[in-house]
C-alpha positions as CSV (number, residue, x, y, z in Angstrom):
1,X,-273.8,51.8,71.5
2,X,-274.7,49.5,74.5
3,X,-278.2,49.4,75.9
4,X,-276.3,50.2,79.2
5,X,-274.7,53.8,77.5
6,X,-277.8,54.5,75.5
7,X,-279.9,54.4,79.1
8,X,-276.7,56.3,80.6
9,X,-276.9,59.0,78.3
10,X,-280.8,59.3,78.5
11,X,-280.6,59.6,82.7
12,X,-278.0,62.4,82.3
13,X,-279.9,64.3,79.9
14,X,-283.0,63.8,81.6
15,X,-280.8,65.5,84.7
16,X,-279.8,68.2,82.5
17,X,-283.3,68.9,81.6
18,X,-285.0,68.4,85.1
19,X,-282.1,71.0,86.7
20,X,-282.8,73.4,83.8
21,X,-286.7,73.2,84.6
22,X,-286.4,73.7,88.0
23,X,-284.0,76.7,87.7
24,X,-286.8,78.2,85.4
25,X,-289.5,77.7,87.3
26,X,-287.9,79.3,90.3
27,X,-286.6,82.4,88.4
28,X,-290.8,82.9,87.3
29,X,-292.1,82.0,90.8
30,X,-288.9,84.8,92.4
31,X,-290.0,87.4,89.8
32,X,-294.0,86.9,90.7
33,X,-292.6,87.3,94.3
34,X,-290.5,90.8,93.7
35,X,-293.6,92.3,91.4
36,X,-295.6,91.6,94.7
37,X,-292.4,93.3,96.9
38,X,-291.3,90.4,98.5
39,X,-288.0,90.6,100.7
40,X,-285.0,89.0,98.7
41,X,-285.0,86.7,102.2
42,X,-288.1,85.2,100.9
43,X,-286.9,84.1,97.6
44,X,-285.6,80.9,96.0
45,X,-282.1,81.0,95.2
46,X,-281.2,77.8,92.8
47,X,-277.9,79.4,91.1
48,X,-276.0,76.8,92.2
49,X,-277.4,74.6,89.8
50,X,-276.5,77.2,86.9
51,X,-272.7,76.4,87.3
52,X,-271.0,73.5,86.3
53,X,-268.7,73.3,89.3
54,X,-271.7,72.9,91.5
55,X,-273.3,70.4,89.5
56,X,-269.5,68.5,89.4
57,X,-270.0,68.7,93.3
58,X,-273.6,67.6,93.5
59,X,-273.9,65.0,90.9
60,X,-270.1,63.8,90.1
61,X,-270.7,59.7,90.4
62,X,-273.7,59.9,88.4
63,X,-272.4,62.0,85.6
64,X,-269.1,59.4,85.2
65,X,-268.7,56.9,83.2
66,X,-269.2,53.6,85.2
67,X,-266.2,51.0,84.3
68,X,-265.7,48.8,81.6
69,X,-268.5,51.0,79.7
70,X,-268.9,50.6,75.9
71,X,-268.0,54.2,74.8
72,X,-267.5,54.1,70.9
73,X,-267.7,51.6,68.2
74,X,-265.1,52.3,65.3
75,X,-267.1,51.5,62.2
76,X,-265.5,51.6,58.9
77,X,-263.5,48.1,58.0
78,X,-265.5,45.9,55.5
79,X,-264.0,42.5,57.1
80,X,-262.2,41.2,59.9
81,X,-260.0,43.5,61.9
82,X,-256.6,41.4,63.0
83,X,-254.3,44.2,63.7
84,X,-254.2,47.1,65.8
85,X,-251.1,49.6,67.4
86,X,-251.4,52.9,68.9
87,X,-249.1,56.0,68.7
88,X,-250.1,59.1,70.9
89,X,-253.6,60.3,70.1
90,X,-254.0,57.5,67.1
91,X,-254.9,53.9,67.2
92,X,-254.0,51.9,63.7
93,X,-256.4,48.8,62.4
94,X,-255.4,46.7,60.0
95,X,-258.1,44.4,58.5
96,X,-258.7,41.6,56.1
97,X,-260.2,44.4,54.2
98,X,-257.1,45.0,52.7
99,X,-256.9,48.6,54.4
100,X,-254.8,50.2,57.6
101,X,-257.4,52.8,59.3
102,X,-256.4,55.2,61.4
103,X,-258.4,56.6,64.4
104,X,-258.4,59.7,66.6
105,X,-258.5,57.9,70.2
106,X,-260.5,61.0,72.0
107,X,-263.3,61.5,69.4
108,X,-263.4,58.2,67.7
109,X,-263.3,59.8,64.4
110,X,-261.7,58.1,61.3
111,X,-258.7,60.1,60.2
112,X,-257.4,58.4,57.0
113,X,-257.4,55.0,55.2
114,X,-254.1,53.6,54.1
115,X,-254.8,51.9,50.5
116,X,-252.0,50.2,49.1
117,X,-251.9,46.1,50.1
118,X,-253.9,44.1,47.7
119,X,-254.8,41.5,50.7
120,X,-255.0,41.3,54.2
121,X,-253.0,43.6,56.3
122,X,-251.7,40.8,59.5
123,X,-249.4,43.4,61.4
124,X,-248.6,46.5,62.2
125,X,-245.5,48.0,64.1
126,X,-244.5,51.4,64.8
127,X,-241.4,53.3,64.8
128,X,-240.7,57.2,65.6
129,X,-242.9,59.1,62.8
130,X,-242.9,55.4,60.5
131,X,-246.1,52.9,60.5
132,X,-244.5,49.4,58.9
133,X,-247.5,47.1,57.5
134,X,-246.8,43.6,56.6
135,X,-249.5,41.8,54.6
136,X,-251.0,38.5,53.2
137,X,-249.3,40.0,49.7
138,X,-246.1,39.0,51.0
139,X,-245.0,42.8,51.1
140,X,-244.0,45.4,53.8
141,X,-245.2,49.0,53.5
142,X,-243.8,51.8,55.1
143,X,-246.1,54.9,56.1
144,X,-245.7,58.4,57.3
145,X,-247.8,58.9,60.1
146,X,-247.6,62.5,60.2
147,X,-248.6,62.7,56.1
148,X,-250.3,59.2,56.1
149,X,-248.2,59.0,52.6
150,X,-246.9,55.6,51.4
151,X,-242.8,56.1,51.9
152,X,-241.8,52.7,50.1
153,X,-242.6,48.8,49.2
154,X,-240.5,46.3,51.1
155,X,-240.3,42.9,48.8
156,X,-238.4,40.2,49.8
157,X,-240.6,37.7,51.2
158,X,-242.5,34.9,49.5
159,X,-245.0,34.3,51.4
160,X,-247.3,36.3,53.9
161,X,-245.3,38.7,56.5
162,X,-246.7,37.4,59.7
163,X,-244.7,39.3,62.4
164,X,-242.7,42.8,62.6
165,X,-240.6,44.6,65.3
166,X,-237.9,47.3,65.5
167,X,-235.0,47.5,67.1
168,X,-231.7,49.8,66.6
169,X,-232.4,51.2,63.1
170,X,-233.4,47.5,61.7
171,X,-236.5,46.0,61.1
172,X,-237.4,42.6,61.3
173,X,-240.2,41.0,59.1
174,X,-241.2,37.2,59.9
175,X,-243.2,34.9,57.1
176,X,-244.8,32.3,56.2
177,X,-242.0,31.4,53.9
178,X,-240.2,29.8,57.2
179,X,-237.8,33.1,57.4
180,X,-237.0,36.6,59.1
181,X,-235.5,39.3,57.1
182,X,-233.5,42.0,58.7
183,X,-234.0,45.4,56.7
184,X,-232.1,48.7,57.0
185,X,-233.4,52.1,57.3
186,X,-235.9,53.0,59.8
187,X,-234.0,56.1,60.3
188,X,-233.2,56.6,56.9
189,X,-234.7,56.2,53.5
190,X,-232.8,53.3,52.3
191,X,-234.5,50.5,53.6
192,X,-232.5,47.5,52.3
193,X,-232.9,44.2,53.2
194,X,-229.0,42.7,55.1
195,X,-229.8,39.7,55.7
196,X,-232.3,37.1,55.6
197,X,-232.2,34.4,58.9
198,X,-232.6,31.1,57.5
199,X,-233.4,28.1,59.8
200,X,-237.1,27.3,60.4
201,X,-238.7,24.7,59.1
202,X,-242.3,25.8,59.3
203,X,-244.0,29.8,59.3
204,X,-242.2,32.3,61.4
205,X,-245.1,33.0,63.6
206,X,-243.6,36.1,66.7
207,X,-240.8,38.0,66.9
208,X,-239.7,39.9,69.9
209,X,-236.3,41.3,70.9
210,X,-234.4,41.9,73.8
211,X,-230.9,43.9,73.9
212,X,-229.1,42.1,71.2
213,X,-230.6,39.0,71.0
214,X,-233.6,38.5,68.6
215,X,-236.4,35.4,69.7
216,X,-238.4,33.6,66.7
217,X,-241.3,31.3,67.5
218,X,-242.4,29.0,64.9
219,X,-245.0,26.5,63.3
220,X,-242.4,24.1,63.4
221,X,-242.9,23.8,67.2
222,X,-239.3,25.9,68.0
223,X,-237.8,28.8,69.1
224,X,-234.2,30.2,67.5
225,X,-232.1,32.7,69.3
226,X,-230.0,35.1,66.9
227,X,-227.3,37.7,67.2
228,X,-228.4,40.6,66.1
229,X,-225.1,42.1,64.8
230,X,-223.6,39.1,63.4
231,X,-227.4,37.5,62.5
232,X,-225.9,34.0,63.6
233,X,-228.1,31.5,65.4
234,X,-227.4,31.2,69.0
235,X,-229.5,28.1,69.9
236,X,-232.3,26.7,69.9
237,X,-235.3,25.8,72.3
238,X,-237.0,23.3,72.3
239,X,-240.2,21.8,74.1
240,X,-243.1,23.1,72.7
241,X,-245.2,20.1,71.3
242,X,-247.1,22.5,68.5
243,X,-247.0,25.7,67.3
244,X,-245.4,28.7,69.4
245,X,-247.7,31.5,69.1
246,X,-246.4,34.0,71.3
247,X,-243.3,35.3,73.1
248,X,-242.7,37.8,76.0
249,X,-240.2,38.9,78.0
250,X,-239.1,40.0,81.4
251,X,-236.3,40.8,83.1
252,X,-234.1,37.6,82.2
253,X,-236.8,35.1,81.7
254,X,-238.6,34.8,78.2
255,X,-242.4,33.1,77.8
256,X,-243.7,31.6,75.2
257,X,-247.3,30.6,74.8
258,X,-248.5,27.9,72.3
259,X,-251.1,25.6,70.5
260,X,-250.2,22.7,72.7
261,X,-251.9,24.8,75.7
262,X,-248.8,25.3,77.5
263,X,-246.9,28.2,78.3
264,X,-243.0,27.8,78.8
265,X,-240.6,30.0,80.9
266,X,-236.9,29.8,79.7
267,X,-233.8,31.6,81.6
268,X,-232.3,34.4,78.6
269,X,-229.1,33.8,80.1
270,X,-228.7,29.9,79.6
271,X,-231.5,29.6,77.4
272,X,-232.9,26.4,79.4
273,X,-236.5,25.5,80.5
274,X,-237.5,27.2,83.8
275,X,-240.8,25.9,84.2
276,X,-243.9,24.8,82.3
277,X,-247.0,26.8,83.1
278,X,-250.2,24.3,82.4
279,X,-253.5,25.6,83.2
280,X,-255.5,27.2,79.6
281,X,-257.4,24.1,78.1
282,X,-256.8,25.7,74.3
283,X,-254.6,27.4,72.2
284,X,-252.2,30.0,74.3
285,X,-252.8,33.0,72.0
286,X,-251.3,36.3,73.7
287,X,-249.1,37.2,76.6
288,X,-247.8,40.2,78.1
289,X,-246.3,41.4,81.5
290,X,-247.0,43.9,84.2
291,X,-245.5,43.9,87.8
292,X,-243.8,40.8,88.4
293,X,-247.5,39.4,86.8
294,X,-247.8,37.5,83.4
295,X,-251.7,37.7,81.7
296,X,-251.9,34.9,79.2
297,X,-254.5,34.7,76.5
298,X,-256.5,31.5,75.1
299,X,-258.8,30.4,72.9
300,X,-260.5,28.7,76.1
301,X,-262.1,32.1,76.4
302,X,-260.2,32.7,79.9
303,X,-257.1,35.1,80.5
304,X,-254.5,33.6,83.6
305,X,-252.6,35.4,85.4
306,X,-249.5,33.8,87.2
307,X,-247.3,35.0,89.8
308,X,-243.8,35.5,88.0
């Protein structure tokens, strides 16, 4: 913990103790006073600091937890942590550690460790009662998060699966071998790869989908559109001068943030360049959306946020 909690924790027990000492020495001092046959008008009354409510009423700032606190460090990964998703009351970690974690979100407690990858688990995704891991092994794992049991091995790719989503009953996988495989089954327990999108020239590096239209950023400085029934290539965008990192969308505009600093708005509809959003001085690592608001992430240590 913090230095901050840890003196946070010590005022509020030293409240608790200091209430507690006061109530007893008031309950000795009221029964010296009825032995001598005081009136009950001249004792001490200090109930109210026996119930909770009270204490709510009395001492409710102090005994929250001021903002952006420290409250819990997960300990339990033996390397780097570089994945993490959350489903109701669990958060999932997947680490260069070879291992997937899982977590109980309101007591911090480890619930299970998923063993299975033989090298670093790069991303998670979830899907109704399914975890889908995709690792430096070149492999795809499929979990039940109600059992934590391994459910099957996806293999297909040659290189390491760098990106997953869901969408409809498919998932798609994205690698380092420059494609994005399409499997079937995440309602069933088939789980075949249809298809395999050919067309990169470089590491498939995000994935993100909206209605039927799937978006692929890449090392090789691009972005491909694809059908997602007929798995053709719609176009492709180009503009980014280095590697897309990361793709968002909203409404029918699609970002995508990348290594050449810049983050690029595109219309979904006509697939041209809206705008060019300079600003980060280093890699544009993360975005996402809230509000008519886009929060971009950098390796320049600063998150932007621009008016959308």
């Amino acid at each position: 913990m913090t230095t901050e909690m840890n003196n946070l924790i010590e005022e509020r027990n030293n409240l608790r103790k200091y209430l507690y000492l006061i109530k007893k020495e008031t309950d000795k001092r009221n029964k010296d006073k009825r032995k001598q046959g005081a009136d009950w008008k001249n004792l001490t009354y200090m109930n109210i600091f026996a119930l909770p409510s009270h204490i709510k009423i009395l001492f409710g700032p102090f005994m929250k937890t001021p903002l952006y606190t420290e409250i819990g460090i997960l300990r339990g990964h033996t390397d780097a942590v570089m994945c993490l998703t959350l489903h109701k009351n669990k958060l999932y970690s997947g680490s260069c550690d070879k291992t997937i974690r899982i977590w109980n979100t309101e007591t911090h407690e480890e619930i299970a460790t998923l063993r299975g990858h033989t090298d670093t688990v790069w991303c998670l995704a979830l899907h109704e009662n399914k975890l889908y891991s995709g690792s430096c092994d070149n492999t795809i794992r499929i979990w039940n998060t109600e059992t934590h049991e391994e459910i099957a091995i996806l293999r297909g790719h040659t290189d390491v699966v760098r990106c997953l989503t869901s969408h409809e009953n498919k998932l798609y996988s994205g690698g380092y071998d420059n494609t994005i495989r399409i499997w079937a089954g995440t309602n069933t327990e088939t789980y075949e790869e249809i298809a395999t999108l050919r067309g990169h020239t470089y590491a498939v590096s995000c994935l993100t989908i909206h209605e039927n239209k799937l978006y692929s950023g890449s090392c090789d400085k691009t972005i491909r559109i694809w059908n997602t029934e007929t798995h053709e290539e719609i176009c492709i965008l180009r503009g980014h001068t280095s590697i897309v990192r990361c793709l968002a969308l909203h409404e029918n505009k699609m970002y995508s943030g990348s290594t050449d600093k810049t983050i690029r708005s595109w219309n979904t509809e006509t697939h041209e360049e809206i705008a060019i959003l300079r600003g980060h001085t280093d890699v544009v690592r993360c975005l996402t959306l809230h509000e008519n608001k886009l929060y971009s992430g950098s390796y320049d240590n600063t998150i932007r946020i621009w008016k959308v």
